[in-house]
N, CA, C and O atoms as a GROMACS GRO file, in nm:
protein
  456
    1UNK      N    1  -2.395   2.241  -0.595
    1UNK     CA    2  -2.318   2.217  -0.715
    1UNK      C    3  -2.170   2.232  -0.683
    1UNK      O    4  -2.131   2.326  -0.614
    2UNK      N    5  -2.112   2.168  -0.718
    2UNK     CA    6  -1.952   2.144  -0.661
    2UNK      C    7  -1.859   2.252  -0.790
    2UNK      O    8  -1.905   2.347  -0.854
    3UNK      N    9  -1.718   2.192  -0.794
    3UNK     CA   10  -1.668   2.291  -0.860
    3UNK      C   11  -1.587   2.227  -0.947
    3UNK      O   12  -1.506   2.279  -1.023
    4UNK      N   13  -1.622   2.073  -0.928
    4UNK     CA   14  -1.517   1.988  -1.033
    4UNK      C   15  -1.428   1.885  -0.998
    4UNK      O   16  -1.412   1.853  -0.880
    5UNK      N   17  -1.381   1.842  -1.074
    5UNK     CA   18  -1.263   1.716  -1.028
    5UNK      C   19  -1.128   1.826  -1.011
    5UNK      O   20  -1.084   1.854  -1.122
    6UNK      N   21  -1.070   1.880  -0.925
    6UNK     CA   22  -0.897   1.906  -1.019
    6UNK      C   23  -0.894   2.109  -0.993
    6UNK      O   24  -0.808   2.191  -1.023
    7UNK      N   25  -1.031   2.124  -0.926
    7UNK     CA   26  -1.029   2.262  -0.905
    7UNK      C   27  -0.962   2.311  -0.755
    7UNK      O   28  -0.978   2.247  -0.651
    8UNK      N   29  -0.903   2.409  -0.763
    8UNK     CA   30  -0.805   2.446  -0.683
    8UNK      C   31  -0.940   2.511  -0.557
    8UNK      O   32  -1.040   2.566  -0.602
    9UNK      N   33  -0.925   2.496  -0.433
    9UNK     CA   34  -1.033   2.500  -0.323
    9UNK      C   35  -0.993   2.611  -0.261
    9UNK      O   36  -1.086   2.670  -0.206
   10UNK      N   37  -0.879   2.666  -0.248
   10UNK     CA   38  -0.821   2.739  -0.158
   10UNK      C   39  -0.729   2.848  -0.249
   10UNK      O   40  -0.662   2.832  -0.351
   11UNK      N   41  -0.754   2.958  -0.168
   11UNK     CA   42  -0.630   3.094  -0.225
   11UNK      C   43  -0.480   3.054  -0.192
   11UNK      O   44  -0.439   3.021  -0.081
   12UNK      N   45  -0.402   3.064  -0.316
   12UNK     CA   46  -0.266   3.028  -0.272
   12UNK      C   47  -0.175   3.156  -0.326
   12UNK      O   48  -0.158   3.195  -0.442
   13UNK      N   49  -0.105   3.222  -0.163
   13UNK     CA   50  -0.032   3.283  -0.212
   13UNK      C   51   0.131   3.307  -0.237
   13UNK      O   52   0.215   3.335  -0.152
   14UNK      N   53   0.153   3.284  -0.393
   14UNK     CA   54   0.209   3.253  -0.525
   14UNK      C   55   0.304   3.327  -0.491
   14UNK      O   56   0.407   3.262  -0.472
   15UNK      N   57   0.314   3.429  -0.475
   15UNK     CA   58   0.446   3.503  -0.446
   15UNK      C   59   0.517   3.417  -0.373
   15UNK      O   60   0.627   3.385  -0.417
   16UNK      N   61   0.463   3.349  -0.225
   16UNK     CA   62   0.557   3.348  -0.133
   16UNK      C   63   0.559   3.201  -0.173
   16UNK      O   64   0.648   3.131  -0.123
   17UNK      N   65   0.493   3.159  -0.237
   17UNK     CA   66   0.545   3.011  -0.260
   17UNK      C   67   0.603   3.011  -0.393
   17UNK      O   68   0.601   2.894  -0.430
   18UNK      N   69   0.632   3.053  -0.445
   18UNK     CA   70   0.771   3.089  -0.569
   18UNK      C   71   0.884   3.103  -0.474
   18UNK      O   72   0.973   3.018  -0.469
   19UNK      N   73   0.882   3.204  -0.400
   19UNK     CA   74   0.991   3.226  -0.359
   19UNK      C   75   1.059   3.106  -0.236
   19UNK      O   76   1.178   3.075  -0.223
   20UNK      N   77   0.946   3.057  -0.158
   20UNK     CA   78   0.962   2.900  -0.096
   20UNK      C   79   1.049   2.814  -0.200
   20UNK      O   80   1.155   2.769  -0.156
   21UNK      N   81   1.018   2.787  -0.335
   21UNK     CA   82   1.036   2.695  -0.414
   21UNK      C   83   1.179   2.737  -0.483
   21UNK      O   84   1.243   2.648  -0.539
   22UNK      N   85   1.234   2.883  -0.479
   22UNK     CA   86   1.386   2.903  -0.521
   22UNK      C   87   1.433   2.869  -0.424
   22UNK      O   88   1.517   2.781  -0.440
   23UNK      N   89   1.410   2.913  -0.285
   23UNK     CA   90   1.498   2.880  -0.150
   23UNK      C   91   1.544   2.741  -0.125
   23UNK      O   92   1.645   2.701  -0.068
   24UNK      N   93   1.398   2.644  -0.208
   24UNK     CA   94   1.446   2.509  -0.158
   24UNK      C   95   1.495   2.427  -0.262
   24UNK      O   96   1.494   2.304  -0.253
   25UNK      N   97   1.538   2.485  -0.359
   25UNK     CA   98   1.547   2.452  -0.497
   25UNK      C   99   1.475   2.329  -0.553
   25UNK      O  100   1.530   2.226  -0.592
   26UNK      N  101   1.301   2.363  -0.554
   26UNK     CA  102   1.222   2.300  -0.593
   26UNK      C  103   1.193   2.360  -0.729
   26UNK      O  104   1.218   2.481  -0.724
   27UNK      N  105   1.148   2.322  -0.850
   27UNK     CA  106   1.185   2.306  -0.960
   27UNK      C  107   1.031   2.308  -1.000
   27UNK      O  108   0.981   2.380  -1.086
   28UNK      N  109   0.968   2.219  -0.925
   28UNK     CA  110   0.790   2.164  -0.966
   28UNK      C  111   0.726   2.154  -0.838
   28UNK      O  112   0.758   2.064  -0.760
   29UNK      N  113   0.622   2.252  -0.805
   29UNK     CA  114   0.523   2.228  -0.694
   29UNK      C  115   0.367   2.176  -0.774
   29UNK      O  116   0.309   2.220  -0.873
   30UNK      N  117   0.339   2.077  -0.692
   30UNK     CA  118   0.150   2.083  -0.743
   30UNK      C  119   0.110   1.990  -0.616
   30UNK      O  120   0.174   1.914  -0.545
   31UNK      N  121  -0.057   2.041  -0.621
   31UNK     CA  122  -0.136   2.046  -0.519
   31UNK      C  123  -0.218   1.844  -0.607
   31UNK      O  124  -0.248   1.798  -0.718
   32UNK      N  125  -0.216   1.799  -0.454
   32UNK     CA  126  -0.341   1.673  -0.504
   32UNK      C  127  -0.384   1.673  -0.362
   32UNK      O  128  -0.352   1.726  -0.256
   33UNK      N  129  -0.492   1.572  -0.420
   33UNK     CA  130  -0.569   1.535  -0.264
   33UNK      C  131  -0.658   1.627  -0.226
   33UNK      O  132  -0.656   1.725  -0.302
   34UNK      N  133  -0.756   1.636  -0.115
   34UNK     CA  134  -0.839   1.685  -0.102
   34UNK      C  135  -0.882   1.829  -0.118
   34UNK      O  136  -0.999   1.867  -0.118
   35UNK      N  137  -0.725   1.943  -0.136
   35UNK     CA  138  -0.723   2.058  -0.197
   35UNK      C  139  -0.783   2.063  -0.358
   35UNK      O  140  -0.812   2.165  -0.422
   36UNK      N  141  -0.791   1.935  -0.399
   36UNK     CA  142  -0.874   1.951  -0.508
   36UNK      C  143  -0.991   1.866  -0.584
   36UNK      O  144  -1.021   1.853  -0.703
   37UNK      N  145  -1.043   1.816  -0.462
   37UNK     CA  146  -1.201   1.808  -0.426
   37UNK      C  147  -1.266   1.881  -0.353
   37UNK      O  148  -1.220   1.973  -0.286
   38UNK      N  149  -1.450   1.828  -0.365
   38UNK     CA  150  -1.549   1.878  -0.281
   38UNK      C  151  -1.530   1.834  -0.118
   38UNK      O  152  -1.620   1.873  -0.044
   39UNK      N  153  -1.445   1.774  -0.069
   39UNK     CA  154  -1.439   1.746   0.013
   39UNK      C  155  -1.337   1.816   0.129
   39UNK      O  156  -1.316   1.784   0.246
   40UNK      N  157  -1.288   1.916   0.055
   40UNK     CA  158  -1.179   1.982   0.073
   40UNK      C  159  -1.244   2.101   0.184
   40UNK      O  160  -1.332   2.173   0.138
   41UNK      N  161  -1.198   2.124   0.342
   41UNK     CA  162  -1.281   2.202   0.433
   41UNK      C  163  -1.184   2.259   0.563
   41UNK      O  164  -1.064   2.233   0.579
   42UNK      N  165  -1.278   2.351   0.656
   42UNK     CA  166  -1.173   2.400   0.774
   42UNK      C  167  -1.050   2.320   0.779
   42UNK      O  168  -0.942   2.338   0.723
   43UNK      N  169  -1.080   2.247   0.840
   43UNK     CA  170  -0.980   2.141   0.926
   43UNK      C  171  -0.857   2.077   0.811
   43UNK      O  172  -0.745   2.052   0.855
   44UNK      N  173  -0.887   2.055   0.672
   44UNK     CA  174  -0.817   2.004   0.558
   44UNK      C  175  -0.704   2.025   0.589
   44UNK      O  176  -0.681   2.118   0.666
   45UNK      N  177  -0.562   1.918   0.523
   45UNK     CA  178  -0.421   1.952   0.514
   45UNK      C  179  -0.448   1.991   0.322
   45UNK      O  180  -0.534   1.987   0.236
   46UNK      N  181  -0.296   2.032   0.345
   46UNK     CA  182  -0.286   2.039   0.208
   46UNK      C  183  -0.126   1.954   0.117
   46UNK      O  184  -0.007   1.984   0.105
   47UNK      N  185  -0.218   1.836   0.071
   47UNK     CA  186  -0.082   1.773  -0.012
   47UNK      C  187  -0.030   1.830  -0.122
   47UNK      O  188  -0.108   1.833  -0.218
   48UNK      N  189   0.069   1.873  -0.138
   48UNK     CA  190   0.184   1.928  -0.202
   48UNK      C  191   0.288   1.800  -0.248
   48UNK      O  192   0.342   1.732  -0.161
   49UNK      N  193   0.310   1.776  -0.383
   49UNK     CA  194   0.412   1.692  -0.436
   49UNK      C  195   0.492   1.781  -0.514
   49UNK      O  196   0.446   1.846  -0.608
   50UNK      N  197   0.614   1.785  -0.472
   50UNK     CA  198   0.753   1.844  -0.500
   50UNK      C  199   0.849   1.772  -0.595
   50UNK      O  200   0.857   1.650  -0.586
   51UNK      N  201   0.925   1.840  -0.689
   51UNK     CA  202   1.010   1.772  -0.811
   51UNK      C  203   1.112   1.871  -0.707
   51UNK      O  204   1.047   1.965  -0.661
   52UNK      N  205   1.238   1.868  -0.668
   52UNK     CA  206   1.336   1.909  -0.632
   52UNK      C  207   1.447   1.882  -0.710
   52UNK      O  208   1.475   1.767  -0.746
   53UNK      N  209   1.515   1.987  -0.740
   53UNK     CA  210   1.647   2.040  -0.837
   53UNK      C  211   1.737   1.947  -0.809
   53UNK      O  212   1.735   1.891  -0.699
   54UNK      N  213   1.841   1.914  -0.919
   54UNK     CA  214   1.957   1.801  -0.822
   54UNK      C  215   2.039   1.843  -0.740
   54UNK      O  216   2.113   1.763  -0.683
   55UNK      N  217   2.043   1.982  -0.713
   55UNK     CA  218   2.126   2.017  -0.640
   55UNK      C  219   2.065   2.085  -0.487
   55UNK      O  220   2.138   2.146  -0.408
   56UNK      N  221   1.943   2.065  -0.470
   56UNK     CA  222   1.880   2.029  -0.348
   56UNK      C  223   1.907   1.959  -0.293
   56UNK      O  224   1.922   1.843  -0.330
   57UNK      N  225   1.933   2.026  -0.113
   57UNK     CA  226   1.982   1.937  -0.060
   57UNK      C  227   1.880   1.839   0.061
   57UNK      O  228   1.815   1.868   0.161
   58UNK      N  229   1.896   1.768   0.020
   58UNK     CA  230   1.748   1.695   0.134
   58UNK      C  231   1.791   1.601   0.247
   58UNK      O  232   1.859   1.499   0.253
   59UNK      N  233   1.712   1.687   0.345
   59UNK     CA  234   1.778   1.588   0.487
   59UNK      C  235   1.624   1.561   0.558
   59UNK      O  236   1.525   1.597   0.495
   60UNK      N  237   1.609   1.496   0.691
   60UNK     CA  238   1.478   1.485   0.731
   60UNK      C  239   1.479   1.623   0.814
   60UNK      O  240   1.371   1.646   0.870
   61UNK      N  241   1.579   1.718   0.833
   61UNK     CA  242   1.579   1.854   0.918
   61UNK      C  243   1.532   1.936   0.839
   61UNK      O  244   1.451   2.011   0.895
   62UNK      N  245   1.553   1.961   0.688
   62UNK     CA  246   1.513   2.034   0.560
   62UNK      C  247   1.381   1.976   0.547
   62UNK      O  248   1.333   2.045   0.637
   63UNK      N  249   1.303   1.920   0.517
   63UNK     CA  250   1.196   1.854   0.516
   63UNK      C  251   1.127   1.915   0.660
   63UNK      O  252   1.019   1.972   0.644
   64UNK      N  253   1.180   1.907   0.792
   64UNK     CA  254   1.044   1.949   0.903
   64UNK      C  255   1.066   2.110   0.915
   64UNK      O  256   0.995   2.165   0.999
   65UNK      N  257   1.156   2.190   0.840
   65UNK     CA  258   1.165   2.281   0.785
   65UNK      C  259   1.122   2.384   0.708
   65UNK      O  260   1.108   2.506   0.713
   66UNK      N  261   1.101   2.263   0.615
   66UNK     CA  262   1.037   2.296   0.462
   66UNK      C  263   0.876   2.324   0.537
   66UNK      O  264   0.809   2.426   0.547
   67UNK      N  265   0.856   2.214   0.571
   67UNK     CA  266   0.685   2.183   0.635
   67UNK      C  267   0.606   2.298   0.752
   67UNK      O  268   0.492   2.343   0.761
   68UNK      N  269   0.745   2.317   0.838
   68UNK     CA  270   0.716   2.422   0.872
   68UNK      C  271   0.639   2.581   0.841
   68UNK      O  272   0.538   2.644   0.874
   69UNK      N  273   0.791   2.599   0.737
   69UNK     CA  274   0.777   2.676   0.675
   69UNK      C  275   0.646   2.707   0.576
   69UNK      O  276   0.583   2.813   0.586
   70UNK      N  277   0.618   2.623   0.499
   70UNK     CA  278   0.454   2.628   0.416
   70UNK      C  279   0.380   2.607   0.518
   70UNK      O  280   0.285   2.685   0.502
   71UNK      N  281   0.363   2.547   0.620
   71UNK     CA  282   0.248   2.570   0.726
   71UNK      C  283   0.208   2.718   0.742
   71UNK      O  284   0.104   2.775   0.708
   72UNK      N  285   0.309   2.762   0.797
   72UNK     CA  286   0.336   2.916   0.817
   72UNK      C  287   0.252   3.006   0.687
   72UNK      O  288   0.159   3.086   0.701
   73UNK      N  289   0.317   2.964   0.561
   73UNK     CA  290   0.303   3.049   0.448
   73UNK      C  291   0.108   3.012   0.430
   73UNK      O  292   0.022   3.100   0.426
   74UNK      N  293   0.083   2.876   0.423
   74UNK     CA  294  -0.040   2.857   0.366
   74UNK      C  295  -0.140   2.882   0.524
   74UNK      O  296  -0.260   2.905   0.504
   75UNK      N  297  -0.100   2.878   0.652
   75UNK     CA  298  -0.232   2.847   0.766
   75UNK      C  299  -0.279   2.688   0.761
   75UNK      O  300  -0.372   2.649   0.831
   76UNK      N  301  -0.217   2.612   0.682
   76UNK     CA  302  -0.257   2.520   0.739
   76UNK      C  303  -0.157   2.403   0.761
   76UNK      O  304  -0.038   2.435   0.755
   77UNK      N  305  -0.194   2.240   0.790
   77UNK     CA  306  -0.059   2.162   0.791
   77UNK      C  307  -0.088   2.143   0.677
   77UNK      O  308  -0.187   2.166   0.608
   78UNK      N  309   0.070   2.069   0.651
   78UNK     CA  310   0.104   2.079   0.503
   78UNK      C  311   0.122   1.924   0.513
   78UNK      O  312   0.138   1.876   0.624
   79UNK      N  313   0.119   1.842   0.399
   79UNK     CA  314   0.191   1.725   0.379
   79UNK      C  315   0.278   1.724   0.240
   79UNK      O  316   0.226   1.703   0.130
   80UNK      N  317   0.421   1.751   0.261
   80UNK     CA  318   0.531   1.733   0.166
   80UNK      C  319   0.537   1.622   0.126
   80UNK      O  320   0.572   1.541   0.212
   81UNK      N  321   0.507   1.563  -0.027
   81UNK     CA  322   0.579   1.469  -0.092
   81UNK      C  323   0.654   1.482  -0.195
   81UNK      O  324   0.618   1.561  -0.283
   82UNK      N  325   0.770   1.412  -0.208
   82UNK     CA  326   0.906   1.400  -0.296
   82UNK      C  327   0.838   1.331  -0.394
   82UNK      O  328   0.812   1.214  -0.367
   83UNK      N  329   0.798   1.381  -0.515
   83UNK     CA  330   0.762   1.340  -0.697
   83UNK      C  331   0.837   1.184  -0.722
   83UNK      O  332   0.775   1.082  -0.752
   84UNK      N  333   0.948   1.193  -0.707
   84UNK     CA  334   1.044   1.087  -0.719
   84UNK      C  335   0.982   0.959  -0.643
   84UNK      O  336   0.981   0.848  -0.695
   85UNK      N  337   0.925   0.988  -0.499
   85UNK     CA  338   0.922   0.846  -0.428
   85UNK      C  339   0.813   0.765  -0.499
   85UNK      O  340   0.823   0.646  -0.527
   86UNK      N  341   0.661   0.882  -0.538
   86UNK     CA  342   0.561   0.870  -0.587
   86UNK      C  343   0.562   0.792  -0.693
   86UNK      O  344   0.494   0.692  -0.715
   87UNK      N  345   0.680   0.866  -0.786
   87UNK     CA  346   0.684   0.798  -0.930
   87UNK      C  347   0.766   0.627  -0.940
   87UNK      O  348   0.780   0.553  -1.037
   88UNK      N  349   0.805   0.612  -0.805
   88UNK     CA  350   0.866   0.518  -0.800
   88UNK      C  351   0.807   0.372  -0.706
   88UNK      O  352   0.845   0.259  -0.674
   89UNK      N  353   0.711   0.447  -0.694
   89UNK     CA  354   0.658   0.391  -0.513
   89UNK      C  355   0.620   0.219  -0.626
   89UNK      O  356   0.653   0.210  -0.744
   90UNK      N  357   0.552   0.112  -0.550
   90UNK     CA  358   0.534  -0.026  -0.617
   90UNK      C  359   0.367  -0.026  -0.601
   90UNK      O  360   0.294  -0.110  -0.655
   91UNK      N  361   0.316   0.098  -0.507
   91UNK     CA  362   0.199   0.089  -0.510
   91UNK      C  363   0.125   0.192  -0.609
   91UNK      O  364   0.094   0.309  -0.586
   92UNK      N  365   0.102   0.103  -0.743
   92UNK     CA  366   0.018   0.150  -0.844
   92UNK      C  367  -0.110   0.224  -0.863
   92UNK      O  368  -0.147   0.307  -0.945
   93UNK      N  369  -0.178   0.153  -0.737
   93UNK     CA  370  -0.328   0.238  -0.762
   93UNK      C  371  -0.293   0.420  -0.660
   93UNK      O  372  -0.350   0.528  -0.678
   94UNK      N  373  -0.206   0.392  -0.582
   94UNK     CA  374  -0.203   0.491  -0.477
   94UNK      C  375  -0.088   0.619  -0.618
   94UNK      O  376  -0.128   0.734  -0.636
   95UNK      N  377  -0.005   0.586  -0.668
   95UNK     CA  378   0.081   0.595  -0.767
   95UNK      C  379  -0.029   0.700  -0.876
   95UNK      O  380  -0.002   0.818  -0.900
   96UNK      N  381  -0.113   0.650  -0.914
   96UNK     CA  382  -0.192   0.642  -1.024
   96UNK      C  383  -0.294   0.782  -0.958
   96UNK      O  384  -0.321   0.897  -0.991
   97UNK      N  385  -0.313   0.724  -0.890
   97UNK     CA  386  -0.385   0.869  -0.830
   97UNK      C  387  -0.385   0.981  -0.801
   97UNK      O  388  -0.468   1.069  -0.825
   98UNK      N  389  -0.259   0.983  -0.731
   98UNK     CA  390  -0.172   1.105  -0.707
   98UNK      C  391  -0.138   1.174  -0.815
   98UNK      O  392  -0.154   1.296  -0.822
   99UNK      N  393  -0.072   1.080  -0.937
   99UNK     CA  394  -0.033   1.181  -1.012
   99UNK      C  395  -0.125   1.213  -1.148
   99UNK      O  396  -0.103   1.303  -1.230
  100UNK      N  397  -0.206   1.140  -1.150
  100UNK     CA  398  -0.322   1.199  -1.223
  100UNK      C  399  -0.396   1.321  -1.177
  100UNK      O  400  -0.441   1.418  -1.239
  101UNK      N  401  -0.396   1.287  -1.048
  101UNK     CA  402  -0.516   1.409  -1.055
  101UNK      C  403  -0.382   1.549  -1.006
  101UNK      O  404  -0.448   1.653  -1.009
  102UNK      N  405  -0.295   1.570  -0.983
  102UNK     CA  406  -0.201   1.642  -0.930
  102UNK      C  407  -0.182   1.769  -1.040
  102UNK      O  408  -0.161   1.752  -1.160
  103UNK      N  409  -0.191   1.869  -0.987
  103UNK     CA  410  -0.205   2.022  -1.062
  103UNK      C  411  -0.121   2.115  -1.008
  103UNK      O  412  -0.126   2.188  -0.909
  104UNK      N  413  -0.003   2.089  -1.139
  104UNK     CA  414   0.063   2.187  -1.100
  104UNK      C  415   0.068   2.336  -1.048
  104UNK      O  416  -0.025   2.401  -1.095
  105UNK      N  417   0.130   2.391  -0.985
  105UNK     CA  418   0.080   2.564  -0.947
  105UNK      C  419   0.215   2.615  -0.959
  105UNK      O  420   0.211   2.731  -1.001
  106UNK      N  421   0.341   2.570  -0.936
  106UNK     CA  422   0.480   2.582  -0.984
  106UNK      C  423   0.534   2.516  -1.079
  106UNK      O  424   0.525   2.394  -1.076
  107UNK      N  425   0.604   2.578  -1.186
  107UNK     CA  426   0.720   2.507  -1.239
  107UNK      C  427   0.841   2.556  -1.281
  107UNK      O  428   0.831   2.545  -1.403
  108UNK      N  429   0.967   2.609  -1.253
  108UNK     CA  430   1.083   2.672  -1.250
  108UNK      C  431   1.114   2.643  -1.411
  108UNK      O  432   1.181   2.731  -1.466
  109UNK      N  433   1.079   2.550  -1.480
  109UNK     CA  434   1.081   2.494  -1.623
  109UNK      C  435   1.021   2.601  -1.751
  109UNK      O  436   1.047   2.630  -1.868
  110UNK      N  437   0.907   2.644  -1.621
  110UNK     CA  438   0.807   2.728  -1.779
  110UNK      C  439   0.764   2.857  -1.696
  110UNK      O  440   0.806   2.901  -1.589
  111UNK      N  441   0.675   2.898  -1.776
  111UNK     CA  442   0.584   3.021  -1.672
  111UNK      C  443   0.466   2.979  -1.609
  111UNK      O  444   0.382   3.056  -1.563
  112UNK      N  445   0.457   2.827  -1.605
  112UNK     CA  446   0.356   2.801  -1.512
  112UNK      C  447   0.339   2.773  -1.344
  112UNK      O  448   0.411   2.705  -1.271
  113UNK      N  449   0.203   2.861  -1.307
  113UNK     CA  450   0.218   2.908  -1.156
  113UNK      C  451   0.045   2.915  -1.186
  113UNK      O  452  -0.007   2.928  -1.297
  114UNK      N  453  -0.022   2.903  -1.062
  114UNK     CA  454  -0.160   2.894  -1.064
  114UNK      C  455  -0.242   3.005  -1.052
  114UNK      O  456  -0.364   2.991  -1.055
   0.00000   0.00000   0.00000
């Protein structure tokens, strides 16, 4: 028996990714992709889509950085995506997916954290 569409697979620890998300002045973290399916296992990455503050500064050095860094924090690789490219991207079904099923666990906006 599985655990659902949208259920979080893995322990995430919240402290240090709050505090990841002031450092990089990320605003909105949430988890999609196989971190929240049955399919989700050892070997898994974990996709992370990011809303970043306007006054974040983003380079491709901040980014293998950033990736680093949550590798470190979570144990596993990470795949960083920018909210913005997603919401903008021309590919609809890939578009549609992501951010439907995407669950937030940060938001600098409210008191929501997972």
């Amino acid at each position: 028996m599985g655990l659902g569409e949208n259920q979080i697979r893995i322990k995430l620890p919240m402290e240090a990714l709050e505090a990841f998300c002031r450092r990089w002045f990320i605003v909105e973290m949430a988890l999609f992709g196989s971190a929240l399916r049955d399919d989700f296992g050892p070997e898994s990455d974990i996709d992370l889509l990011v809303t970043y503050a306007p006054e974040a500064e983003r380079s491709l050095k901040n980014l293998i950085e950033m990736s680093e860094e949550l590798e470190a924090i979570l144990g596993r690789k990470v795949d960083l995506v920018n909210r913005a490219v997603i919401t903008q991207s021309r590919n609809y079904i890939r578009r549609r997916a992501i951010l439907e099923s995407a669950r937030t666990i940060y938001d600098a906006r409210s008191s929501v954290s997972a």
